[in-house]
TIMIDREN-461172 format. One record per atom (N, C-alpha, C, O): residue number from 1; residue in three letters; chain; x, y, z. Coordinates in steps of 0.05 Angstrom, whole numbers, plus 5000, padded with zeros to 4 digits. Layout:
TIMIDREN-461172
+-----+------+------+------+------+------+
: pos : code : unit :    x :    y :    z :
+-----+------+------+------+------+------+
: NUM :  ALA :    A :    X :    Y :    Z :
...
+-----+------+------+------+------+------+
end
This chain:
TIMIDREN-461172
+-----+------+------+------+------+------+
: pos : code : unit :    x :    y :    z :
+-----+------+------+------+------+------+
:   1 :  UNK :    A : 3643 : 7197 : 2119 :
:   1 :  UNK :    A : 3619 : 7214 : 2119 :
:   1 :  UNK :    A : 3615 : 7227 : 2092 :
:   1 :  UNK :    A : 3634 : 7236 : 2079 :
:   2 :  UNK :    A : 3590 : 7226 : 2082 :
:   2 :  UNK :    A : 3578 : 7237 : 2059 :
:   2 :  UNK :    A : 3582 : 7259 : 2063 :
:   2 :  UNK :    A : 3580 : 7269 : 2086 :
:   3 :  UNK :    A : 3592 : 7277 : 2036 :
:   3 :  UNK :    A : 3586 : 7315 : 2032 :
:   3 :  UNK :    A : 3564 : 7319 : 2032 :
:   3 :  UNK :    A : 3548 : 7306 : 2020 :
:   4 :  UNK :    A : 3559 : 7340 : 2048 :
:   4 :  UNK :    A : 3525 : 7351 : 2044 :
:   4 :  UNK :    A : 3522 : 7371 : 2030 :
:   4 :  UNK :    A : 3535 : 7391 : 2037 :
:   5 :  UNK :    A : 3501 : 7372 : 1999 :
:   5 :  UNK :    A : 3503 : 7396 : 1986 :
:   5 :  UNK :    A : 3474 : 7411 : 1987 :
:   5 :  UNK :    A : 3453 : 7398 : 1992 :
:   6 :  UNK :    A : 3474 : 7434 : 1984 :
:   6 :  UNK :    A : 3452 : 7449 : 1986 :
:   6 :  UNK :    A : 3438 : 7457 : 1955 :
:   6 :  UNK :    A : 3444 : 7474 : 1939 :
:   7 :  UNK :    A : 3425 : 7445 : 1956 :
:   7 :  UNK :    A : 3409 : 7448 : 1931 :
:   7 :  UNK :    A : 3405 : 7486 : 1928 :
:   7 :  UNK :    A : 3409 : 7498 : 1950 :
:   8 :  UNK :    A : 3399 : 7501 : 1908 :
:   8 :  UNK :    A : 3401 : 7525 : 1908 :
:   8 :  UNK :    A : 3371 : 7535 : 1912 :
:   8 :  UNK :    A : 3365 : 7559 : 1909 :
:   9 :  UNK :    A : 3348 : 7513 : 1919 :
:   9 :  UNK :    A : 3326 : 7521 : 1926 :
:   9 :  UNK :    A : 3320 : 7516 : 1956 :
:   9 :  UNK :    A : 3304 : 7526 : 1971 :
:  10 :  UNK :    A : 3340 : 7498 : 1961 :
:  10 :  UNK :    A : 3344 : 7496 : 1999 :
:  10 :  UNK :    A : 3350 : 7522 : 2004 :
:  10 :  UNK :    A : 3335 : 7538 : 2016 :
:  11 :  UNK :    A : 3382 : 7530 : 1989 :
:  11 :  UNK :    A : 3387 : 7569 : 1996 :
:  11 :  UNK :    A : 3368 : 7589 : 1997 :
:  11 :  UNK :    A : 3366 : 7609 : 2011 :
:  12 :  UNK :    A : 3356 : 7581 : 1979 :
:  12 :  UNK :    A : 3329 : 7602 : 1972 :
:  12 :  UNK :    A : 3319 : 7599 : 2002 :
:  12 :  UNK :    A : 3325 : 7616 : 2018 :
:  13 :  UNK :    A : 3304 : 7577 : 2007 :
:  13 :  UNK :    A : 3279 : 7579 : 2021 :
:  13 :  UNK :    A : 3284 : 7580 : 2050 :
:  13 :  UNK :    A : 3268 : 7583 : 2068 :
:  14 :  UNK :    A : 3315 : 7575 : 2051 :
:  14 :  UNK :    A : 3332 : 7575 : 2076 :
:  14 :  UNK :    A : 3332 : 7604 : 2080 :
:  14 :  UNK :    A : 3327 : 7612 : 2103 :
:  15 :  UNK :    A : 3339 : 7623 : 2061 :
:  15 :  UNK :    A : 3339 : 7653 : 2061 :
:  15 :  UNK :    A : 3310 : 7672 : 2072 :
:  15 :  UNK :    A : 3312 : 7690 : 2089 :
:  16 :  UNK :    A : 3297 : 7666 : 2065 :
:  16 :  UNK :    A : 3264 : 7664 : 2060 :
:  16 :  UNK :    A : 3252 : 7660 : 2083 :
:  16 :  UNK :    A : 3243 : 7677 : 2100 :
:  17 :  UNK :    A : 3251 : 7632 : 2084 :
:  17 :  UNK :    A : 3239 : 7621 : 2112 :
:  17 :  UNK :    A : 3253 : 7620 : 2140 :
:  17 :  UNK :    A : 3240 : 7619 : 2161 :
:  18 :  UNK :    A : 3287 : 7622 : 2138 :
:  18 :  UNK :    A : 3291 : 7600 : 2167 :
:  18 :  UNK :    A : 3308 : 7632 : 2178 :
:  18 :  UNK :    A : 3301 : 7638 : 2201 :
:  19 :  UNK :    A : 3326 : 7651 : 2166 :
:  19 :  UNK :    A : 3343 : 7669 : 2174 :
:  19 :  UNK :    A : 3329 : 7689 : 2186 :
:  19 :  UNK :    A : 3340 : 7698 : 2206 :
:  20 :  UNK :    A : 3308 : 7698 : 2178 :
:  20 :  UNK :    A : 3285 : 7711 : 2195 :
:  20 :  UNK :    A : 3289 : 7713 : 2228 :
:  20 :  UNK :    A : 3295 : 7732 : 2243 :
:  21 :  UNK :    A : 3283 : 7684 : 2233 :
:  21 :  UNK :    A : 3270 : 7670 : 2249 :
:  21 :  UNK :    A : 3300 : 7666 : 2279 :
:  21 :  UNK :    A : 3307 : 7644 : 2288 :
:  22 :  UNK :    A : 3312 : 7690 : 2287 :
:  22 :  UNK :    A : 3348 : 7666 : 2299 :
:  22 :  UNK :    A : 3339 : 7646 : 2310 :
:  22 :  UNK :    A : 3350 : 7626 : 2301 :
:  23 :  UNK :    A : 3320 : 7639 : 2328 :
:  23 :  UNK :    A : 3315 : 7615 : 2344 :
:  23 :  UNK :    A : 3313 : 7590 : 2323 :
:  23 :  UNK :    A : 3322 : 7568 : 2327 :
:  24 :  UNK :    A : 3301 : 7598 : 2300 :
:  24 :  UNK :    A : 3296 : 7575 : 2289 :
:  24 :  UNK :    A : 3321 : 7557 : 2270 :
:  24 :  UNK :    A : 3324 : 7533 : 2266 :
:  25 :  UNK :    A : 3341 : 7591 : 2258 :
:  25 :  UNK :    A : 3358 : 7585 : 2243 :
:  25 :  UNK :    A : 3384 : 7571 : 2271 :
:  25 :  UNK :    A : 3401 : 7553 : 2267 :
:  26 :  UNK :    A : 3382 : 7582 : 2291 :
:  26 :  UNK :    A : 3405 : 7567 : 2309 :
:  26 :  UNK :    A : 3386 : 7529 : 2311 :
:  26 :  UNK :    A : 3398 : 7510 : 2320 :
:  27 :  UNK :    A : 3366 : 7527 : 2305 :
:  27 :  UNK :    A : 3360 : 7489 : 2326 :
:  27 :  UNK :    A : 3357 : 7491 : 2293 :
:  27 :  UNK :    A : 3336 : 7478 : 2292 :
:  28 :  UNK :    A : 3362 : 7497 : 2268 :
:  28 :  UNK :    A : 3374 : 7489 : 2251 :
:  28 :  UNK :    A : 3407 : 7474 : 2253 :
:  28 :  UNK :    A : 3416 : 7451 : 2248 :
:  29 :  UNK :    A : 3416 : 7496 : 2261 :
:  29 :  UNK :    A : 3447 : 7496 : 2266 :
:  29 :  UNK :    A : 3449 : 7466 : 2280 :
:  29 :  UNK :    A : 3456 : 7445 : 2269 :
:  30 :  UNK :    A : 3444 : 7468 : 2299 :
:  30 :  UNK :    A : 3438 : 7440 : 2318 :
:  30 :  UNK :    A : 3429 : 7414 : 2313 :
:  30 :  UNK :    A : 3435 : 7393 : 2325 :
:  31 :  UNK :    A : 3414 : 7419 : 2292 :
:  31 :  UNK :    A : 3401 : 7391 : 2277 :
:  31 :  UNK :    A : 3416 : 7378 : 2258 :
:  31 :  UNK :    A : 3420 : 7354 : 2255 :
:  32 :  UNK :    A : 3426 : 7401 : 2243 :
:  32 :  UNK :    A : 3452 : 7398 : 2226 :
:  32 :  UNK :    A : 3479 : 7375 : 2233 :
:  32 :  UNK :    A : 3491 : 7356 : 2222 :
:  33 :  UNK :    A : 3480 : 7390 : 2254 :
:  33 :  UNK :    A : 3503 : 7371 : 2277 :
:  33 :  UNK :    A : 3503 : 7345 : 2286 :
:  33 :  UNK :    A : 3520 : 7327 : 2291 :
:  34 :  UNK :    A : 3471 : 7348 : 2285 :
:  34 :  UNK :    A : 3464 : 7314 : 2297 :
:  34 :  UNK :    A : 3463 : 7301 : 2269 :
:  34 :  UNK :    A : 3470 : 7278 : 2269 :
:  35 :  UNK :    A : 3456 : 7312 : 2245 :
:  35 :  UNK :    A : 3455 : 7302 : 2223 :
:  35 :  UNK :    A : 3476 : 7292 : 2211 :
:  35 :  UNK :    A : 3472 : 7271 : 2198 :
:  36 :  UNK :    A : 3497 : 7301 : 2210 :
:  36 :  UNK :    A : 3530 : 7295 : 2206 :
:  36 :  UNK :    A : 3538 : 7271 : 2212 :
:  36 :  UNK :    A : 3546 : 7255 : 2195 :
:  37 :  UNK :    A : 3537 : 7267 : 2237 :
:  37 :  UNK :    A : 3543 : 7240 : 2233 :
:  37 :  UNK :    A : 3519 : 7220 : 2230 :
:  37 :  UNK :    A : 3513 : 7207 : 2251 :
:  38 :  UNK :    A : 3507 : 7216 : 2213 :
:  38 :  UNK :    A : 3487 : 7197 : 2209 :
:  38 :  UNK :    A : 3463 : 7196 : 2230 :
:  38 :  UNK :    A : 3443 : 7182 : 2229 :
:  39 :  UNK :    A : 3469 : 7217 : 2250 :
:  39 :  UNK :    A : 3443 : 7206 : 2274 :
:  39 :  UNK :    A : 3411 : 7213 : 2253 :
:  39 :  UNK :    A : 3411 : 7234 : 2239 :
:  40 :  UNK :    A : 3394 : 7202 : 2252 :
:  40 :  UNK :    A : 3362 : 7195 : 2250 :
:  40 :  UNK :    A : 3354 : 7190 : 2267 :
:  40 :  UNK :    A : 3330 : 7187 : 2262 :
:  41 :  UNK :    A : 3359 : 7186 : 2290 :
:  41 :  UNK :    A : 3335 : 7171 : 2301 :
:  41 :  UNK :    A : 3317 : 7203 : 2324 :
:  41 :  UNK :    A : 3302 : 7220 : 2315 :
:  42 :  UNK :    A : 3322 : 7202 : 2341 :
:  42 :  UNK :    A : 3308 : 7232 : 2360 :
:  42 :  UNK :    A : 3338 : 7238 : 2363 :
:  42 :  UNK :    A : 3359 : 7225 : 2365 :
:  43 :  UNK :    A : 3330 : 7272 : 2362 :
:  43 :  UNK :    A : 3308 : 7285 : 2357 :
:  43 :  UNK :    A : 3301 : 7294 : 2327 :
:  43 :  UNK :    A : 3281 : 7307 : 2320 :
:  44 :  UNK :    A : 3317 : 7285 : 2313 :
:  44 :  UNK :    A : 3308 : 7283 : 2281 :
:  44 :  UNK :    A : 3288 : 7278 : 2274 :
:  44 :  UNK :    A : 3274 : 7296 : 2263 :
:  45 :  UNK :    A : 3278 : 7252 : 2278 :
:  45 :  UNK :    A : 3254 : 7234 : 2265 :
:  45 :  UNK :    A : 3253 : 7240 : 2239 :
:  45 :  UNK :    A : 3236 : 7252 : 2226 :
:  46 :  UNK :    A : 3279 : 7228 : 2231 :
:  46 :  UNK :    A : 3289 : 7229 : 2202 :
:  46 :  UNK :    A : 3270 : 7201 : 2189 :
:  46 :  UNK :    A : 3269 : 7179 : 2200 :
:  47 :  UNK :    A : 3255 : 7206 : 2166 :
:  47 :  UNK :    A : 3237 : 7187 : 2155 :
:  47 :  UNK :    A : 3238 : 7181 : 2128 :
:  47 :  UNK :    A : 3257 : 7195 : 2121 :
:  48 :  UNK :    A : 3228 : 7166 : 2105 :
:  48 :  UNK :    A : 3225 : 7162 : 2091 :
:  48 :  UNK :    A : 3197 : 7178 : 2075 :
:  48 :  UNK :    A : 3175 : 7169 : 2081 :
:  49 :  UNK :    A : 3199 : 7201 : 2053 :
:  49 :  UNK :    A : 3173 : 7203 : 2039 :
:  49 :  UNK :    A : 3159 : 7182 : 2021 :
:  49 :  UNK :    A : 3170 : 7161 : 2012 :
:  50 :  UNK :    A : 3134 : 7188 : 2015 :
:  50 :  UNK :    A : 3120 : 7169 : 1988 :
:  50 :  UNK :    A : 3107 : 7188 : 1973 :
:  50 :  UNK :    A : 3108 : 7212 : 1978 :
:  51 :  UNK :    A : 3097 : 7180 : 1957 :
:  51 :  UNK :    A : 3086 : 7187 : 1940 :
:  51 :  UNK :    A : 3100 : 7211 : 1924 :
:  51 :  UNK :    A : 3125 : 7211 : 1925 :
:  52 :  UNK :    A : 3087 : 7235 : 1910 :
:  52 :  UNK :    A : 3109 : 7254 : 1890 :
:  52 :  UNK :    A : 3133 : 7252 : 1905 :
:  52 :  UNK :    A : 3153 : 7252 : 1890 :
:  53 :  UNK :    A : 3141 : 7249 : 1938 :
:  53 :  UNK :    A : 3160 : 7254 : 1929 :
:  53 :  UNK :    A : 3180 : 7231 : 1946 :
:  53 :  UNK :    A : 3195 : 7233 : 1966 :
:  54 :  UNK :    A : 3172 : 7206 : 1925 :
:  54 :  UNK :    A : 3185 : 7180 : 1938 :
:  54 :  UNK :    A : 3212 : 7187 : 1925 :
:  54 :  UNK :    A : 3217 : 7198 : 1904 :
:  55 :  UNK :    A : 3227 : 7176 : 1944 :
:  55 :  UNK :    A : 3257 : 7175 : 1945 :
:  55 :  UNK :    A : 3277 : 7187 : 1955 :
:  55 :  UNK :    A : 3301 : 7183 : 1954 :
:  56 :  UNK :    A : 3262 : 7204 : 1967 :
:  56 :  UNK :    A : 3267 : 7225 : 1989 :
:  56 :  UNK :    A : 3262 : 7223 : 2015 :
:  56 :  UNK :    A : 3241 : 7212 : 2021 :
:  57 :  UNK :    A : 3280 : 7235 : 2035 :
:  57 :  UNK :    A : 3279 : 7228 : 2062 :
:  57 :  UNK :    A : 3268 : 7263 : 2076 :
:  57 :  UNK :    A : 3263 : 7284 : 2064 :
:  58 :  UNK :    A : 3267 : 7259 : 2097 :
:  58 :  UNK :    A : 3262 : 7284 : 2112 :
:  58 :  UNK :    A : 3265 : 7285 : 2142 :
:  58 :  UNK :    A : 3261 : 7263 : 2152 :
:  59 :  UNK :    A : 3271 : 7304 : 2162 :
:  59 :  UNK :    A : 3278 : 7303 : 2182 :
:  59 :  UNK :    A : 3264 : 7333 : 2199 :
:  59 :  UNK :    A : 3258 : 7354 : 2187 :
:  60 :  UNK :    A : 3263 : 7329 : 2220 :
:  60 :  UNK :    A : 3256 : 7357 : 2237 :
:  60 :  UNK :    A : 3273 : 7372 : 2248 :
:  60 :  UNK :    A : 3291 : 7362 : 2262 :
:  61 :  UNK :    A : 3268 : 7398 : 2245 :
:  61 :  UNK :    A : 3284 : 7414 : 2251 :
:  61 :  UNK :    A : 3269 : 7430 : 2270 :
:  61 :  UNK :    A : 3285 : 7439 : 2286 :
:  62 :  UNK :    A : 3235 : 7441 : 2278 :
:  62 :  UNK :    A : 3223 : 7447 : 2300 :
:  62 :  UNK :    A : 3204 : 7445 : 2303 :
:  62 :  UNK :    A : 3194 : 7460 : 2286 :
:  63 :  UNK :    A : 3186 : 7435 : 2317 :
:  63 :  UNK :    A : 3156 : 7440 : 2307 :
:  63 :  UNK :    A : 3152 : 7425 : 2273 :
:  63 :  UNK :    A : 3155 : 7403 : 2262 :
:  64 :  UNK :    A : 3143 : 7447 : 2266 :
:  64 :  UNK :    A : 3131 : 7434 : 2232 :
:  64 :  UNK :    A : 3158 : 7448 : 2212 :
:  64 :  UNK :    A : 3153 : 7460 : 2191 :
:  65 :  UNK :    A : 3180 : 7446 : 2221 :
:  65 :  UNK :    A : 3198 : 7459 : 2202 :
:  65 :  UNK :    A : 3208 : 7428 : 2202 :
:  65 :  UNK :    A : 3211 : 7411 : 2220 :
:  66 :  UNK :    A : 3214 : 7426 : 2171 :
:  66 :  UNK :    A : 3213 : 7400 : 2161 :
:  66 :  UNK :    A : 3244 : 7407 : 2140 :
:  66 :  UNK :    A : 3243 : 7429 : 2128 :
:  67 :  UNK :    A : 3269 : 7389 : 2137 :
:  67 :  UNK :    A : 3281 : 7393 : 2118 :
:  67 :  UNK :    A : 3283 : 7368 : 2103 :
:  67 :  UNK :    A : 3293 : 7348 : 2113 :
:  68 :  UNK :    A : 3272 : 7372 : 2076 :
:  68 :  UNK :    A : 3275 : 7344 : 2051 :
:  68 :  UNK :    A : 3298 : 7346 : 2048 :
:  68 :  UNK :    A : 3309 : 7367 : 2055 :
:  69 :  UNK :    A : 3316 : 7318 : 2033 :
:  69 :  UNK :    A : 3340 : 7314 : 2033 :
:  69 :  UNK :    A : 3338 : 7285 : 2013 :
:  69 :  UNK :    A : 3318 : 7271 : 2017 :
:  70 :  UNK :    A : 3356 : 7276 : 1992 :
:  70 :  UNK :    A : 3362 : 7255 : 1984 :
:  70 :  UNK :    A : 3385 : 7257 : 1981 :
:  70 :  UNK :    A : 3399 : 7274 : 1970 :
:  71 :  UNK :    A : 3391 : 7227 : 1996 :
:  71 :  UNK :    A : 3420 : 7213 : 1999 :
:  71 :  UNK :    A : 3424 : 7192 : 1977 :
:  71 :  UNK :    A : 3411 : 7171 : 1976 :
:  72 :  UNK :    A : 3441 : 7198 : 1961 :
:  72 :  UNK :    A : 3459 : 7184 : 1941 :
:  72 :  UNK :    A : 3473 : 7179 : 1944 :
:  72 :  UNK :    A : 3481 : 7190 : 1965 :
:  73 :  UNK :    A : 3499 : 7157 : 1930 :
:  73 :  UNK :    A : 3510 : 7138 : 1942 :
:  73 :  UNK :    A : 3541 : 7144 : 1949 :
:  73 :  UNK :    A : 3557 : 7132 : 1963 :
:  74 :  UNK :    A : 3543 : 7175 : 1929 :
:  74 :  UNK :    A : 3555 : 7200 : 1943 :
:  74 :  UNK :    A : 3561 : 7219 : 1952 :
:  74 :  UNK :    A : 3581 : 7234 : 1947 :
:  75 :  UNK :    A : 3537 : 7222 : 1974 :
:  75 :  UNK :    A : 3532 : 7254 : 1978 :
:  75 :  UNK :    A : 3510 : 7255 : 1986 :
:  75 :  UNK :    A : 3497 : 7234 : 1984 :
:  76 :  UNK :    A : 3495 : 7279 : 1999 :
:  76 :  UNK :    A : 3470 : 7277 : 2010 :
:  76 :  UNK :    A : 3466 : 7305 : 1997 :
:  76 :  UNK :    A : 3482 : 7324 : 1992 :
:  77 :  UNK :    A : 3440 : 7302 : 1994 :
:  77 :  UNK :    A : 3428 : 7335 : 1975 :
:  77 :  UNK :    A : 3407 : 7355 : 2000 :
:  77 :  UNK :    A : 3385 : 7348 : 2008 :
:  78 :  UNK :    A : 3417 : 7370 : 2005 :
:  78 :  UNK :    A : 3381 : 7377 : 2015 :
:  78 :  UNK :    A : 3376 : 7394 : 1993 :
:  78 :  UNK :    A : 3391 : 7408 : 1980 :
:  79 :  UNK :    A : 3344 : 7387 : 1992 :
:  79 :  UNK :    A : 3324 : 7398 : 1969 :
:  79 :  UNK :    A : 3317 : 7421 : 1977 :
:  79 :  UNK :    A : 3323 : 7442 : 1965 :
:  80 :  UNK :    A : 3297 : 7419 : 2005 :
:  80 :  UNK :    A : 3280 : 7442 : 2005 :
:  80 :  UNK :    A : 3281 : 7440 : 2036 :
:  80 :  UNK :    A : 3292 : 7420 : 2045 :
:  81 :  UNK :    A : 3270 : 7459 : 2052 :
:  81 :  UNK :    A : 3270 : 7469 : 2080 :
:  81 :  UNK :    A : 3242 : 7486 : 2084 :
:  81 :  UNK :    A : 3237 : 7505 : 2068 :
:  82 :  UNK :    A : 3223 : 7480 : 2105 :
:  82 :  UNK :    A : 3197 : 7500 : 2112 :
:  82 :  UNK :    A : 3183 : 7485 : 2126 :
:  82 :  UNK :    A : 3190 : 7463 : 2134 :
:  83 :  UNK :    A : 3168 : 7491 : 2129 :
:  83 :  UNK :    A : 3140 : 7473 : 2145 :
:  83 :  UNK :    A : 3132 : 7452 : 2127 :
:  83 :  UNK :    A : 3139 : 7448 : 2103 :
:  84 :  UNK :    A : 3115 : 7438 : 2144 :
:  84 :  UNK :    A : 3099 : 7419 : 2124 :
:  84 :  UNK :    A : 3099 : 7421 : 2112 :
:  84 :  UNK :    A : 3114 : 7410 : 2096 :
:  85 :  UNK :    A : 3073 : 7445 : 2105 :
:  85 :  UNK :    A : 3050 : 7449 : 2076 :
:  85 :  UNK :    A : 3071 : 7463 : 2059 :
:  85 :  UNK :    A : 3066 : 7462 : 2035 :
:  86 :  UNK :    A : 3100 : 7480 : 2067 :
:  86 :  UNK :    A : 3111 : 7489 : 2048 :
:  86 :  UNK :    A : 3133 : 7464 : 2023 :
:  86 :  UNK :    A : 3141 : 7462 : 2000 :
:  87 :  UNK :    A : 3132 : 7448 : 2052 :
:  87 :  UNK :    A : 3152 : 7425 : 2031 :
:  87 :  UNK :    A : 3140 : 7395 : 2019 :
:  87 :  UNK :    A : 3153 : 7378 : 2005 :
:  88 :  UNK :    A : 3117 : 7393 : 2027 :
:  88 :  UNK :    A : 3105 : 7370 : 2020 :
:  88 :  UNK :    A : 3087 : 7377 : 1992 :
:  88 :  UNK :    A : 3073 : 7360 : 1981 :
+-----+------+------+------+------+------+
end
């Protein structure tokens, strides 16, 4: 299993947007879990981006809470965490 690191603008916006929120920061917690071991498929709907920001993947965490992430060949990064319009 890949290390997962948190980019220090995921912390930010994780601080910001998701800790507020307990319901949202716990089916964080939960998505997390499913994410660990490689699951993508539901309830993730872990996908591929294009355009600015090809090369990057993304997955759901509730509704429109969206977390970007790129996986390298050691390690997985998350970038950024928010809704849509905050991370796209």
């Amino acid at each position: 299993m890949k290390p997962v690191i948190f980019h220090r603008d995921f912390e930010k916006h994780y601080k910001q947007r998701i800790t507020s929120n307990p319901k949202l920061a716990k089916r964080f917690g939960e998505r997390y879990k499913l994410f660990l071991p490689r699951e993508r498929g539901r309830p993730l709907d872990g996908h591929v981006l294009g355009g600015s920001l090809q090369g990057r993947r993304a997955f759901s965490v509730a509704g429109d809470t969206r977390v970007v992430y790129m996986e390298l060949e050691d390690q997985i990064i998350f970038l950024d965490i928010g809704t849509h319009n905050q991370v796209y």
